[in-house]
Steps between C-alpha positions, in 0.01 A plus 500: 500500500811666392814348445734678771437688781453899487803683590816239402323210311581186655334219319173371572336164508174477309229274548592216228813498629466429866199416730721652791509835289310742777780357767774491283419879344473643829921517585579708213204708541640582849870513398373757220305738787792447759815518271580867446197606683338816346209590689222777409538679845529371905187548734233535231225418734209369200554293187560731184150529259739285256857409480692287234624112556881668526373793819548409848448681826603458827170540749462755754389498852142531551421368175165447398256283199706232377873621663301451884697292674847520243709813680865420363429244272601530106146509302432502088312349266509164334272300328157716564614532857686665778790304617717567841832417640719541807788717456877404603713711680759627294272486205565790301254712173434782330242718639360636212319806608730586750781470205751327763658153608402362826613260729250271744677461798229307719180616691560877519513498130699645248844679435493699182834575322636737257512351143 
């Protein structure tokens, strides 16, 4: 296990330290993915062939394999695994590929924005 989180390296708990570590590590995991959002690319409708712990994508409609069922939803990887979570409105990223901010503004999706 590291000792931070990918992108801004919040401390993590490790074993020894805590027997509530996997609870307790999950909040900064999620405050790292959702702070300053910077996301691969919006819509993707399949899970990259591989991706590193600090790439996230926001799933597309339609999606198939392990995004079925996860239209909207933040996805990356952590720990060996896929991990999802709800977007907020308002929540703003970086859209990598696109090269652009954008702006979730509820249902019908996203605004982008000049940088």
């Amino acid at each position: 296990m590291a000792d931070g989180t990918a992108r801004f390296d919040p401390p993590l708990i490790w074993a020894a330290r805590a027997q509530k570590k996997l609870t307790y590590n999950e909040a900064p995991v999620g405050i790292d993915r959702r702070l300053h959002a910077a996301m691969q690319s919006i819509g993707d409708t399949a899970p990259p062939a591989s991706s590193a712990p600090d790439q996230c994508w926001i799933v597309g409609m339609n999606a198939t394999g392990a995004w079925r069922g996860r239209a909207g939803q933040i996805t990356g990887w952590r720990d060996g695994g896929r991990c999802f979570m709800a977007l907020a409105v308002g929540m703003t990223g970086w859209i990598v590929d696109e090269a652009l901010f954008a702006c979730h503004h509820g249902w019908i999706g996203w605004l982008e924005s000049p940088p």
